[in-house]
MILUMKE-298210 format. One record per residue: residue number from 1; x, z, y of N, C-alpha, C, CB in turn. Coordinates in steps of 0.05 Angstrom, whole numbers. Each point is the difference from the previous one (the first is absolute). Glycine has a CB too. Layout:
BEGIN
+-----+--------+--------+--------+--------+--------+--------+--------+--------+--------+--------+--------+--------+
!   n !    npx !    npz !    npy !   capx !   capz !   capy !    cpx !    cpz !    cpy !   cbpx !   cbpz !   cbpy !
+-----+--------+--------+--------+--------+--------+--------+--------+--------+--------+--------+--------+--------+
! NUM !      X !      Z !      Y !      X !      Z !      Y !      X !      Z !      Y !      X !      Z !      Y !
...
+-----+--------+--------+--------+--------+--------+--------+--------+--------+--------+--------+--------+--------+
END
This chain:
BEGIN
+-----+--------+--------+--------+--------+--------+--------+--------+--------+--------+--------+--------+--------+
!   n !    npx !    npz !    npy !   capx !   capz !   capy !    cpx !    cpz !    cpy !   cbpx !   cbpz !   cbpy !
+-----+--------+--------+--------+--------+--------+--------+--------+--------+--------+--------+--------+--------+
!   1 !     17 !      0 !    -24 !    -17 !      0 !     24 !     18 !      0 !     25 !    -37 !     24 !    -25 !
!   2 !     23 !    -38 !     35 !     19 !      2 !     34 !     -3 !     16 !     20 !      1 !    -38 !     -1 !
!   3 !     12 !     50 !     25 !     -7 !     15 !     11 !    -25 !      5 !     19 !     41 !     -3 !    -12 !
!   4 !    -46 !    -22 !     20 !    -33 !    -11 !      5 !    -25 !      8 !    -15 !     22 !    -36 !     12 !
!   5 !    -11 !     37 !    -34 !    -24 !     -2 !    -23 !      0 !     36 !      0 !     10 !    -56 !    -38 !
!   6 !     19 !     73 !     39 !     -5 !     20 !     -8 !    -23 !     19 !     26 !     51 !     -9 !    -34 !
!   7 !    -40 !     -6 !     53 !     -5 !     10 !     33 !    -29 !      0 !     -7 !     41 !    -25 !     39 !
!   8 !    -56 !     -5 !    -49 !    -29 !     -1 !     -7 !    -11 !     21 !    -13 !      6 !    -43 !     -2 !
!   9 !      5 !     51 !    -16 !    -16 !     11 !    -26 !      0 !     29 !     12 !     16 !    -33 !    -48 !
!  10 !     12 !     41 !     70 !      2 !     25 !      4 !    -14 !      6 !     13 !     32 !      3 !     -7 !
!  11 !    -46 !    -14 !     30 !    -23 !      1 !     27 !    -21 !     -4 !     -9 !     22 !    -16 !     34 !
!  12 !    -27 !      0 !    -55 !    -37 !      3 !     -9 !      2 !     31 !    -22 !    -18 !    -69 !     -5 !
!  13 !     29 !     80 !      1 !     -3 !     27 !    -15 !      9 !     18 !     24 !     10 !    -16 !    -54 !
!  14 !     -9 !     11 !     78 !     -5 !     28 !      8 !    -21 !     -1 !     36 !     58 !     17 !    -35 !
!  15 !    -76 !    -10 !     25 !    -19 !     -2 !     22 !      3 !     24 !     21 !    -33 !    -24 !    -32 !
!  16 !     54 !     38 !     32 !     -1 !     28 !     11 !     14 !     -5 !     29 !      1 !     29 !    -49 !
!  17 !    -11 !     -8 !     71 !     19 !     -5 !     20 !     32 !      1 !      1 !    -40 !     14 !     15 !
!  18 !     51 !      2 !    -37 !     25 !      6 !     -1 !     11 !    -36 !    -17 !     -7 !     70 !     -2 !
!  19 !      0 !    -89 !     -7 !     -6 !    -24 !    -12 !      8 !    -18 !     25 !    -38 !     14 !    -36 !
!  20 !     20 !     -3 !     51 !     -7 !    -22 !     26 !     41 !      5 !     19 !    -83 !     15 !     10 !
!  21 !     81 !     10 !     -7 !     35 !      7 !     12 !     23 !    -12 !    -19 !    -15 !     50 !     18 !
!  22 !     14 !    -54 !    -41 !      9 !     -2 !    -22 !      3 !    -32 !     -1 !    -20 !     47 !    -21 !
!  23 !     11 !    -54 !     27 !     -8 !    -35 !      6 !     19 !    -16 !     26 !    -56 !     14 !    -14 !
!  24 !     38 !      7 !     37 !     22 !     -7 !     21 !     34 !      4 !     -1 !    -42 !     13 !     23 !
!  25 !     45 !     12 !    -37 !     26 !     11 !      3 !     15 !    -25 !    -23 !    -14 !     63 !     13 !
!  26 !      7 !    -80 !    -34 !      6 !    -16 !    -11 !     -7 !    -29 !     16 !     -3 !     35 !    -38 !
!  27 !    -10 !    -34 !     54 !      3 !    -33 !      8 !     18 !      2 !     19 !    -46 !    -20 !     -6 !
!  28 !     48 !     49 !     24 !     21 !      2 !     12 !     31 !    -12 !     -8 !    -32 !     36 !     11 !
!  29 !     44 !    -22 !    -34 !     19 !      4 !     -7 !      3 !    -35 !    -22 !     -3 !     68 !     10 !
!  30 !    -20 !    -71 !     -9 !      8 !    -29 !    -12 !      5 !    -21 !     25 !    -32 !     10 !    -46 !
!  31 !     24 !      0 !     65 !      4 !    -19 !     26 !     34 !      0 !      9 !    -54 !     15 !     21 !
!  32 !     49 !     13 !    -13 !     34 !      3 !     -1 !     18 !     -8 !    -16 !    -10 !     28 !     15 !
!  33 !      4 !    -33 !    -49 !     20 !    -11 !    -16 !      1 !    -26 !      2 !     -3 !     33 !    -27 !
!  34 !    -27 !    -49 !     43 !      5 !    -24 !      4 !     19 !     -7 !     27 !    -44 !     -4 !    -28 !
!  35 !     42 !     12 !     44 !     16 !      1 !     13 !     28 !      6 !      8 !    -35 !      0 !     -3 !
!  36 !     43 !      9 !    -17 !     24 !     10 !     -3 !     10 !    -21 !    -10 !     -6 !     44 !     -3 !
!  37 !    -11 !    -54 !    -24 !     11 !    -22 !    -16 !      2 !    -26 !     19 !    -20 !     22 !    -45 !
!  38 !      4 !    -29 !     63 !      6 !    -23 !     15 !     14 !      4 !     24 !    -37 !    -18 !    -18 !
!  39 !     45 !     37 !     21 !     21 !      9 !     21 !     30 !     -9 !    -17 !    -34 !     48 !     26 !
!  40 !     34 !    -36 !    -52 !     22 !      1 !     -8 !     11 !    -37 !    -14 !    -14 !     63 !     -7 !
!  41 !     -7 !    -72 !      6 !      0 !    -30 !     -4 !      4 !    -22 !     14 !    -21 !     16 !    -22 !
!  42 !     13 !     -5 !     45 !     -2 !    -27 !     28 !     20 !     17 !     27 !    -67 !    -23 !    -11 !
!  43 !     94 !     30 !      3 !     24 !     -1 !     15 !      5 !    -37 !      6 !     21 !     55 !    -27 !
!  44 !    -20 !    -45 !     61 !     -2 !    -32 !      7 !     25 !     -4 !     11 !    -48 !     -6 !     11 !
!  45 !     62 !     31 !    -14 !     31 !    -13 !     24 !     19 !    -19 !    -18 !      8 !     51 !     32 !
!  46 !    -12 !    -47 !    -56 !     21 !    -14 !    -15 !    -21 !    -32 !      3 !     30 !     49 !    -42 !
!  47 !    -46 !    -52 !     40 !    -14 !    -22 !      7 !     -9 !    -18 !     19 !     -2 !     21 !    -25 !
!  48 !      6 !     -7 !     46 !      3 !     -5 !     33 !     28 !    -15 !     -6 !    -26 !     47 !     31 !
!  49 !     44 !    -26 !    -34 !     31 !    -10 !      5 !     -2 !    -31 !    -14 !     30 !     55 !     -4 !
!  50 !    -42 !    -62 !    -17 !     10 !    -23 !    -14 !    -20 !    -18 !     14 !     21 !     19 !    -47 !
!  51 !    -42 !    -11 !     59 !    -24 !    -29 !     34 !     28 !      3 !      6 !    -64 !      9 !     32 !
!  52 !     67 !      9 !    -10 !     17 !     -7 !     20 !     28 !    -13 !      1 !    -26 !     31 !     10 !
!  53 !     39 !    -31 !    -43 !     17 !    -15 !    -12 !     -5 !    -22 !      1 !      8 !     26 !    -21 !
!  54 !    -31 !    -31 !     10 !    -13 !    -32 !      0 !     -3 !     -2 !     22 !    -23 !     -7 !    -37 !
!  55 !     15 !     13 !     57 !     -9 !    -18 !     22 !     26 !     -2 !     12 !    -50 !     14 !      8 !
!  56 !     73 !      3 !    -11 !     21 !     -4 !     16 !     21 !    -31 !    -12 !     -5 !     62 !     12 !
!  57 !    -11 !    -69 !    -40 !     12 !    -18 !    -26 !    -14 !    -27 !     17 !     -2 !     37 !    -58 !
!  58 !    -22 !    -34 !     63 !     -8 !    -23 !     -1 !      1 !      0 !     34 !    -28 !     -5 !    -52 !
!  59 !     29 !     11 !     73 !      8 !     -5 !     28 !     33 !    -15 !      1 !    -35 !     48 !     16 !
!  60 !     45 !    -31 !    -39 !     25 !    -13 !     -2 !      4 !    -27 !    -12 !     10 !     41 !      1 !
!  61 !    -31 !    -43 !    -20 !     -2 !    -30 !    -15 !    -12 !    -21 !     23 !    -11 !     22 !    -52 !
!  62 !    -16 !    -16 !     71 !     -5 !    -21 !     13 !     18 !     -8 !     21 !    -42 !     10 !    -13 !
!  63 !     55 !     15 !     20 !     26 !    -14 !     24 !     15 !    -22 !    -10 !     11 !     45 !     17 !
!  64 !      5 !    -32 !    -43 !     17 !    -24 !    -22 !    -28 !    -24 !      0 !     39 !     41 !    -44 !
!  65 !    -65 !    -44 !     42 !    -16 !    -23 !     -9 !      6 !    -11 !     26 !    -39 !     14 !    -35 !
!  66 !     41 !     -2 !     58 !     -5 !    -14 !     34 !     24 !    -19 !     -4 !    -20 !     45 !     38 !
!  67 !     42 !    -22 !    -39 !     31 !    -20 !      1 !     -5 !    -26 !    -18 !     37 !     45 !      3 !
!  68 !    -33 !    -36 !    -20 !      3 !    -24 !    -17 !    -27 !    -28 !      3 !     27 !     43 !    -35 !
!  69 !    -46 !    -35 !     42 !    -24 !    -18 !     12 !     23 !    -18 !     27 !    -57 !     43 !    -11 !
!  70 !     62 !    -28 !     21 !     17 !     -8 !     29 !     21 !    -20 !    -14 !     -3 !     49 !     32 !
!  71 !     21 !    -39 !    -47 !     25 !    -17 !     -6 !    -14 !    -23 !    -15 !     38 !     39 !     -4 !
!  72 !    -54 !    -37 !     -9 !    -18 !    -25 !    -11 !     -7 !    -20 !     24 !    -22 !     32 !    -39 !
!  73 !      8 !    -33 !     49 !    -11 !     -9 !     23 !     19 !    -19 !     10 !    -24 !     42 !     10 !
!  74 !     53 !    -20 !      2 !     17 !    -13 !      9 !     22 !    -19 !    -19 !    -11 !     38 !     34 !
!  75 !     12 !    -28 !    -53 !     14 !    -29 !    -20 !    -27 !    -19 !     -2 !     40 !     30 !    -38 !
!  76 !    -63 !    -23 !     37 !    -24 !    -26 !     -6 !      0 !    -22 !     36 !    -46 !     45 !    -43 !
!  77 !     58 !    -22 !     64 !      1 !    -17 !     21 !     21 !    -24 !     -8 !    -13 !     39 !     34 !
!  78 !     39 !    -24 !    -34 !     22 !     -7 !     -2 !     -3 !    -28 !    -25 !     21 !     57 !     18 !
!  79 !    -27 !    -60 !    -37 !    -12 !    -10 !    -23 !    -16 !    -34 !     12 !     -8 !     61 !    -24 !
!  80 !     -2 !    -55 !     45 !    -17 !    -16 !      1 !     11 !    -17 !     28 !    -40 !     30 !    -30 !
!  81 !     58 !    -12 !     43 !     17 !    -12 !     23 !     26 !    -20 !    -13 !    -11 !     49 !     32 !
!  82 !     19 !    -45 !    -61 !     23 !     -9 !    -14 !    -18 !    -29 !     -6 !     31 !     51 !    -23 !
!  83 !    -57 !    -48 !     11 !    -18 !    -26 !     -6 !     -2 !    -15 !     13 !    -18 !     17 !    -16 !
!  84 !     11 !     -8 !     48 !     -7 !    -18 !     20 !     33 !    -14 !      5 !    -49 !     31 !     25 !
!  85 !     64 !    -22 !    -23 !     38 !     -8 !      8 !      1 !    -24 !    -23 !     31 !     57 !     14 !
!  86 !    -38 !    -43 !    -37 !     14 !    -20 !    -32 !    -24 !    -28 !      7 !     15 !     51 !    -56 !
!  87 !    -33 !    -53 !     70 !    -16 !    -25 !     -5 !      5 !     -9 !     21 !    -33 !      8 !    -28 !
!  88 !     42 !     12 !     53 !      8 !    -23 !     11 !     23 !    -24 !     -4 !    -19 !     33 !     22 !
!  89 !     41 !    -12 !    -29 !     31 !     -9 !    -12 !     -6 !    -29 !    -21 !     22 !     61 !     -3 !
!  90 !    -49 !    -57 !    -11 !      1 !    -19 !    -20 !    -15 !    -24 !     13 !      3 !     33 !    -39 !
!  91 !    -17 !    -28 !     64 !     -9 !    -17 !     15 !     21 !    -21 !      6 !    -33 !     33 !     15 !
!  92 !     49 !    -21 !      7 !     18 !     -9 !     10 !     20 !    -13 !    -26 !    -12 !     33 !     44 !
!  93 !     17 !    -17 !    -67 !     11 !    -13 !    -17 !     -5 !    -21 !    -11 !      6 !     31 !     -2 !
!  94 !    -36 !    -43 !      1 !    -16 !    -25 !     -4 !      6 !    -26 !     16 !    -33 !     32 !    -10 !
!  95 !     25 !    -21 !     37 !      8 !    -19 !     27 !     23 !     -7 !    -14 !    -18 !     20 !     49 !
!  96 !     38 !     -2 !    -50 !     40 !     -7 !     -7 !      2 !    -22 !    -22 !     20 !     55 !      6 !
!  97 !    -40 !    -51 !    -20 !      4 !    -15 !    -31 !    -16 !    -24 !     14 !     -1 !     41 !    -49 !
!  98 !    -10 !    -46 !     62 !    -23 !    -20 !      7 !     24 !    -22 !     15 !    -55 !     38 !      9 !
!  99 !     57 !    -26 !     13 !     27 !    -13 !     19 !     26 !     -7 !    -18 !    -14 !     32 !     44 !
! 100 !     21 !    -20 !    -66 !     24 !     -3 !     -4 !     -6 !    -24 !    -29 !     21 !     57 !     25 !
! 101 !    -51 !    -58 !    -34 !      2 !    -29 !     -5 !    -16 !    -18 !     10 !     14 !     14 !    -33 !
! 102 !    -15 !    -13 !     59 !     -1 !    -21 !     19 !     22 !    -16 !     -1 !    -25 !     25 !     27 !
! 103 !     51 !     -6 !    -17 !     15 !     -8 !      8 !     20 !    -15 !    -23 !    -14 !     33 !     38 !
! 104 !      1 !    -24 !    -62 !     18 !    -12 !    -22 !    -11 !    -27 !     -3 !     11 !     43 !    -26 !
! 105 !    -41 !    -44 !     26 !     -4 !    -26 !     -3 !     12 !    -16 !     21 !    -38 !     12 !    -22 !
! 106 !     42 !    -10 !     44 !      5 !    -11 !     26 !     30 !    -14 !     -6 !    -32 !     40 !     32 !
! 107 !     51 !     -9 !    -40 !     18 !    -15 !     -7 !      9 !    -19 !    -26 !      3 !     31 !     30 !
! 108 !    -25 !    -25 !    -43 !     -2 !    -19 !    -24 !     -5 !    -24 !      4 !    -13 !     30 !    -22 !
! 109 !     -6 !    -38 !     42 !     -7 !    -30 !      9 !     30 !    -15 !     12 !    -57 !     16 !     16 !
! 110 !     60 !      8 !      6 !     32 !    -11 !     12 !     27 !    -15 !    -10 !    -15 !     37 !     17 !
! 111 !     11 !    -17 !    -35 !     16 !     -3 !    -25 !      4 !    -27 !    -15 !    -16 !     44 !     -3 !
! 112 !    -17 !    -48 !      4 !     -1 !    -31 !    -11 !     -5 !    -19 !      7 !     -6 !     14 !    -20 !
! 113 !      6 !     -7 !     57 !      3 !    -21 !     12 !     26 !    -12 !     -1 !    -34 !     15 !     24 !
! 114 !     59 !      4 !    -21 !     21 !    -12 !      2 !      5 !    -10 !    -16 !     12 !     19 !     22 !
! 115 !    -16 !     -3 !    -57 !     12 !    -31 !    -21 !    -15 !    -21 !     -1 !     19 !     25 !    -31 !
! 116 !    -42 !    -19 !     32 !     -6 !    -32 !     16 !     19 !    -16 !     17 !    -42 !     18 !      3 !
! 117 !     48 !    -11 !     11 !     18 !    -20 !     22 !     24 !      2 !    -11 !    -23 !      6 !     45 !
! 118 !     39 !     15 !    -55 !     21 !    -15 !    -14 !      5 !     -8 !    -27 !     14 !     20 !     31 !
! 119 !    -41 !    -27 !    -40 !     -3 !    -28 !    -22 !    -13 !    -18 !     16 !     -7 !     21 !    -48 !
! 120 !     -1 !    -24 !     64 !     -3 !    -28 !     23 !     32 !      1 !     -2 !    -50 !      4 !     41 !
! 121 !     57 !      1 !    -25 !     33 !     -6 !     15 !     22 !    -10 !    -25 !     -6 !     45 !     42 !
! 122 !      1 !    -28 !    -56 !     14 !     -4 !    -25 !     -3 !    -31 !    -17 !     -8 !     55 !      0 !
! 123 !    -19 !    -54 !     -2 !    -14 !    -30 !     -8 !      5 !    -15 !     13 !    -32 !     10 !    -14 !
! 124 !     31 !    -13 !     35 !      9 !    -18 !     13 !     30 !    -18 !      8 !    -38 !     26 !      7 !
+-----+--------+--------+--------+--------+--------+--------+--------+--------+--------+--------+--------+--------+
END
């Protein structure tokens, strides 16, 4: 039987006023043992200390998230300033390749103008 059950059985067998004191003086003292017992269970400083651990953990983690968000940013600038430079470079590298066989053909024709004329001259 549990102590509930005994508490029951003990208060319906006694109808007397000294029953009725007898009752109180036991819910009393069962109050107080509850109390005691959740006093002695719910010590919060050791549990405080480990919030305020954490919060001091994670204030410290989003600073490190800020920085590093920042240095990101700035290599993704940097990143995309190197892109715009490299297409240009290959722009201009195009034009270079474009002109430079222009100019090969150009001197390729030249080229064959003259042996032309000196197999005229020659032939002749």
């Amino acid at each position: 039987m549990t102590l509930a059950s005994h508490f029951c059985l003990w208060t319906s067998r006694s109808n007397n006023p000294k029953g009725m004191y007898m009752k109180s003086a036991i819910l009393k003292v069962a109050a107080a043992a509850a109390v005691v017992t959740l006093a002695g269970c719910t010590d919060l400083k050791p549990m405080q200390a480990q919030v305020d651990d954490l919060k001091s953990q994670v204030g410290r983690l989003q600073s490190e998230l800020a920085s590093a968000k920042s240095a990101a940013d700035s290599a993704n600038s940097t990143a995309q300033s190197a892109n715009q430079a490299a297409s240009g470079a290959q722009s201009t590298a195009n034009q270079a390749l474009a002109a430079a066989q222009a100019s090969q053909s150009c001197c390729d024709a030249t080229n064959e103008k003259i042996d032309r004329m000196f197999r005229r001259s020659i032939s002749k």
